[in-house]
FIRONU-699549 format. One line per 2 residues: for each residue z, y, x of C-alpha. Coordinates in pm, 1 decimal. Layout:
Z/Y/X; ...
REM end
This chain:
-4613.7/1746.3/1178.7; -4395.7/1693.6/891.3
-4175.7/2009.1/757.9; -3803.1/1920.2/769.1
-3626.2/1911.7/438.4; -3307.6/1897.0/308.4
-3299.5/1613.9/49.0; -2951.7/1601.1/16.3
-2908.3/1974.0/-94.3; -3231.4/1978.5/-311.2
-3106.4/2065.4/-653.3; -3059.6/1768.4/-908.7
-3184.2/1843.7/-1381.3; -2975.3/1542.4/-1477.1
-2648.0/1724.2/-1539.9; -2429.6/1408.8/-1391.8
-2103.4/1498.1/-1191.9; -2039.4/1219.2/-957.1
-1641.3/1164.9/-947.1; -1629.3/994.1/-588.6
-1923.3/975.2/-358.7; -1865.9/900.3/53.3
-1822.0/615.9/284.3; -1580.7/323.5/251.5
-1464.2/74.5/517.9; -1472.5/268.7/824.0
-1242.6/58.3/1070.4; -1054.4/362.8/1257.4
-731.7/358.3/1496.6; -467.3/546.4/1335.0
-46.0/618.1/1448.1; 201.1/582.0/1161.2
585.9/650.2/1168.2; 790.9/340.9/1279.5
1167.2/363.1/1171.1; 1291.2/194.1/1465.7
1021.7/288.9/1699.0; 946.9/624.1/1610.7
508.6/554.1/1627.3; 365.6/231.1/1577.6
-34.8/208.9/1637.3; -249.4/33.0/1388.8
-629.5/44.4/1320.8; -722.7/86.6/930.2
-960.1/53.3/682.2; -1053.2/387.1/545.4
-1273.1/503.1/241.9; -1327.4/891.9/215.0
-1475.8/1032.8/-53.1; -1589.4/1397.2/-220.2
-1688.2/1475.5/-548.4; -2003.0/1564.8/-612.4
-2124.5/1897.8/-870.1; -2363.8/1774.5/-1142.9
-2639.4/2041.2/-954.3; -2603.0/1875.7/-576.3
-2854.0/1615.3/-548.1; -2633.6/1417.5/-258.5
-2391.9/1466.2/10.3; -2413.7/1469.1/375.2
-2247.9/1148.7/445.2; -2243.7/1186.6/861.1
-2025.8/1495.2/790.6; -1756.9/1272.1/668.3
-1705.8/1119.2/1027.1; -1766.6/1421.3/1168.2
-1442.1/1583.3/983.2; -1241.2/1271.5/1122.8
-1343.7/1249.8/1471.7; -1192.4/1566.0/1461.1
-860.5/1444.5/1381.0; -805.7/1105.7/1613.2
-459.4/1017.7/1677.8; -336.1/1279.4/1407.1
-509.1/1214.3/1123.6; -171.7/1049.2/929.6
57.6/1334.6/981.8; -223.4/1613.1/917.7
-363.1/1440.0/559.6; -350.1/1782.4/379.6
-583.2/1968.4/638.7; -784.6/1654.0/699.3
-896.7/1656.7/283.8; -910.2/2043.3/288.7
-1154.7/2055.2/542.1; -1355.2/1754.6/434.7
-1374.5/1967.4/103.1; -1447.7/2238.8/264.3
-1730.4/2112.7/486.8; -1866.3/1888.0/222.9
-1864.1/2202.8/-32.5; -1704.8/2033.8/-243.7
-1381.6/2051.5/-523.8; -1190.5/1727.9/-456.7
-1160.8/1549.0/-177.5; -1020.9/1160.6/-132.3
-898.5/926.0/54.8; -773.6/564.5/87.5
-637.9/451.5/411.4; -511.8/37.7/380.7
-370.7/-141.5/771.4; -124.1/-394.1/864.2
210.7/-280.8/961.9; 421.3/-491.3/1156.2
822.3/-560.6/1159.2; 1004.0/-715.4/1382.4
1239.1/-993.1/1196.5; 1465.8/-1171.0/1321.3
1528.8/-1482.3/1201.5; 1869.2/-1553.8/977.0
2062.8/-1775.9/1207.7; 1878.3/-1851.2/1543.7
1816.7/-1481.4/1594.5; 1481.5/-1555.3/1675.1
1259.6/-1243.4/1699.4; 926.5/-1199.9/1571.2
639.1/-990.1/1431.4; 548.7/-998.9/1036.6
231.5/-804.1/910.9; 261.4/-585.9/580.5
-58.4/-453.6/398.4; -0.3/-69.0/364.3
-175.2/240.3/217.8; -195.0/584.3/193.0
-376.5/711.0/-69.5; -452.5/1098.4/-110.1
-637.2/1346.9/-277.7; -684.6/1727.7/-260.2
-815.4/1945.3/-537.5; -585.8/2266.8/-601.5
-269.0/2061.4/-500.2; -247.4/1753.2/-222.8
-132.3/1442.8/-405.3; -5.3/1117.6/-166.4
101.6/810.2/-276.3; 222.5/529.5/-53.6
153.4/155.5/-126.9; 293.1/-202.4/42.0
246.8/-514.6/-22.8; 561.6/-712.2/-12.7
550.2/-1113.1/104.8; 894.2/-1295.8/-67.8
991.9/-1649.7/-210.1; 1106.1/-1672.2/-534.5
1253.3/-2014.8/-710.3; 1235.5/-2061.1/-1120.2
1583.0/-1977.6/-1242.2; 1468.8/-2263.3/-1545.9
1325.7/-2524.3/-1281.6; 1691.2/-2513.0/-1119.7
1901.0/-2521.6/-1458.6; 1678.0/-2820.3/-1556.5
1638.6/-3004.2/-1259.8; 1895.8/-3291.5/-1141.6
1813.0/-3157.1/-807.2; 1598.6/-2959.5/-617.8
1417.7/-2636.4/-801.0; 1054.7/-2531.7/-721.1
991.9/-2246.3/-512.1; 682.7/-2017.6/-424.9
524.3/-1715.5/-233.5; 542.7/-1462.4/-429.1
372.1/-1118.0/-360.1; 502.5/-772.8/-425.8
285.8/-435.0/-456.1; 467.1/-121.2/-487.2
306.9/195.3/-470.5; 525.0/519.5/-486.0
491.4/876.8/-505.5; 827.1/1065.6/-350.6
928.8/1470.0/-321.4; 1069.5/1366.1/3.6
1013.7/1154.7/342.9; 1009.1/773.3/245.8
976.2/486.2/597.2; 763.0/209.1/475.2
1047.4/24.5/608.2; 1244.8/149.9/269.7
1008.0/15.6/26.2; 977.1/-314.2/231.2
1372.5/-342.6/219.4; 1370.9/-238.0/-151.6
1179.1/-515.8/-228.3; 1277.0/-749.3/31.1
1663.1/-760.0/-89.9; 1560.4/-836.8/-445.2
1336.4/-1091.5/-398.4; 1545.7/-1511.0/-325.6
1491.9/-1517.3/-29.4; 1273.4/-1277.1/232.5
1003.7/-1413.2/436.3; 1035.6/-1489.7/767.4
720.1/-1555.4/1016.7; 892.0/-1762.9/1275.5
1207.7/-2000.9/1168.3; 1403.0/-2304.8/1348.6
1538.3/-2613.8/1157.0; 1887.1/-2418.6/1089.4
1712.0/-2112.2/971.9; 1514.5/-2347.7/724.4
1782.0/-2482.1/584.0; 1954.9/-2086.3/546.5
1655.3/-1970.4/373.4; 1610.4/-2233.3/153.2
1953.0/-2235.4/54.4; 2000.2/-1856.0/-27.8
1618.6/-1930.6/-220.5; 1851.2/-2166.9/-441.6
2151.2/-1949.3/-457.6; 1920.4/-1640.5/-607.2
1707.7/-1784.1/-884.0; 1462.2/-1502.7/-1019.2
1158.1/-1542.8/-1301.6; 896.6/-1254.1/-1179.2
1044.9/-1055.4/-1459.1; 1379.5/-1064.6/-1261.8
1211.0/-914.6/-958.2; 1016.3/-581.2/-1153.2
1302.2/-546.2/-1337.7; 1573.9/-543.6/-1007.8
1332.5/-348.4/-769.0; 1290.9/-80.2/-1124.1
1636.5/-43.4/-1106.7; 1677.4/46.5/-743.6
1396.4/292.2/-725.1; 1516.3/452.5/-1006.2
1818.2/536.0/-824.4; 1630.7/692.8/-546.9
1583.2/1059.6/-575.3; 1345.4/1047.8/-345.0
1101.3/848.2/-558.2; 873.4/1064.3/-865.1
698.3/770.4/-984.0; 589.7/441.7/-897.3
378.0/111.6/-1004.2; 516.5/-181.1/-902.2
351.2/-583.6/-975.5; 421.1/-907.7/-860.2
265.1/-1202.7/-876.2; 414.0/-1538.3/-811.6
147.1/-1780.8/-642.3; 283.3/-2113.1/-829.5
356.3/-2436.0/-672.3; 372.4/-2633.5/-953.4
107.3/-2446.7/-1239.1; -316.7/-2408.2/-1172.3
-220.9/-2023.0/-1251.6; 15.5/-1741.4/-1113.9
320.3/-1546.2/-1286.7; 278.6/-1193.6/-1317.8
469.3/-861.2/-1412.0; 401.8/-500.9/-1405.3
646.6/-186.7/-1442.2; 512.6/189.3/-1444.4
746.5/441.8/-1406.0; 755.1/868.3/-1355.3
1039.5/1099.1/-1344.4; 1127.8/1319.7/-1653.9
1303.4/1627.9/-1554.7
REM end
C-alpha cells in the first residue's frame, strides 16, 4: 500500500513567489443590497485566490470551497472575514477575490410607464493582506449620438450602444444603484429593455437633444464623482459600439483623492 503524502506542502528550491494561485469561475448564489428592495438574490461568478510563498510547493485548492461553503447566503456582507480566513486556512499573506453577477433594475419606461427588468454586469473585487481593500465595478448600457454627425447632418444624426465601466473605491456605503444613475444621467439617452411606439419616439428624441462624443461622457461622469465624498478613487471607460465605423470609440479617466 502506498504511503500518503502531502505534495502540495512538500517544499519547493526554485525561489518563485506565486502572486495569485486558486480557483476561478465557481458559479455560487450570493444576496446583494437592493436600494429599493432591501436584498436582491443573484448567482455569481467567483475567482478566489491566495498567494503563494516562494518555499510552498502548491496550495490546497478544495480548501478554497471549503472556506465558502462556510459562508452561504452571507458571504457579500462578511468579505473581510471571508479573505481573513481563506488566508488564514490557506497559510497564506494575501488573500483575493473577484466576484462578477447580473444585477437587475426595474425601469420603467419614459412615457407608457411600462415596467420591466434590465440586467447590469457587477463586481466586487477584494483583497486582504494587512488592510481589506474593496472596490466596486458596473457596467453601464447607454445610447450616445455624435454631437458632429448632428451639426453636419441635414437630418437625422447617428446613434449607438455605448457601454460604460466604472469601478470605484469609496470610505463610505455606495448602492450600485448610485453608480448606475451616475452614469445613466450623463449618458443621451438611458437604455430601456422594454419600450412602446411613444416611448421610442421619447428616447430617441432626448438621444438628439443630448449629443455627446465618448469624451463628453468620461469627462461628465469625472465631474460628478468627483463631487462625491463618498468616492476615493475610481477608473472609469467607455466604449461606443459604432453604427456607422468597422471600429469602436473609446475613453479612459483614472482618478484618486489627494488629501
Amino acid at each position: 500500500m502506498k504511503e500518503k503524502i502531502d505534495i502540495q506542502s512538500m517544499e519547493d528550491d526554485r525561489n518563485v513567489t506565486i502572486d495569485k494561485v486558486g480557483v476561478t469561475e465557481i458559479r455560487y448564489p450570493i444576496t446583494v443590497d437592493d436600494r429599493y428592495n432591501g436584498t436582491q438574490h443573484t448567482v455569481a461568478d467567483l475567482d478566489i485566490f491566495v498567494e503563494l510563498p516562494h518555499h510552498h510547493r502548491g496550495t490546497h485548492m478544495s480548501r478554497f470551497l471549503e472556506v465558502l461553503n462556510r459562508y452561504h447566503n452571507r458571504l457579500i456582507s462578511n468579505l473581510e472575514e471571508f479573505l481573513t480566513e481563506v488566508k488564514n486556512v490557506l497559510e497564506a499573506e494575501r488573500a483575493y477575490t473577484v466576484i462578477r453577477f447580473p444585477y437587475f433594475v426595474k425601469k420603467q419606461a419614459p412615457v407608457s410607464k411600462i415596467e420591466s427588468l434590465l440586467s447590469y454586469n457587477c463586481y466586487f473585487e477584494a483583497s486582504i493582506n494587512e488592510e481589506f481593500e474593496l472596490t466596486l465595478g458596473v457596467e453601464v448600457p447607454i445610447t450616445s449620438l455624435c454631437p458632429c454627425s448632428k451639426a453636419i447632418s441635414e437630418y437625422g444624426a447617428h446613434n449607438q450602444r455605448s457601454y460604460v465601466s466604472l469601478e470605484v473605491t469609496y470610505n463610505e456605503f455606495m448602492w450600485l444603484e448610485d453608480l448606475i444613475d451616475i452614469v445613466e444621467k450623463n449618458a443621451s439617452c438611458e437604455i430601456y429593455p422594454l419600450l412602446k411606439r411613444v416611448d421610442e419616439k421619447y428616447v430617441t428624441e432626448k438621444a438628439y437633444e443630448n449629443p455627446v462624443f465618448v469624451e463628453d461622457i468620461v469627462r461628465k461622469i469625472t465631474v460628478d464623482l468627483k463631487k462625491d465624498s463618498r468616492v476615493e478613487s475610481f477608473v472609469l471607460e467607455s466604449e461606443n459600439m459604432e453604427s456607422i465605423h468597422n471600429h469602436n470609440a473609446y475613453a479612459c479617466v483614472k482618478w484618486s483623492r489627494e488629501y
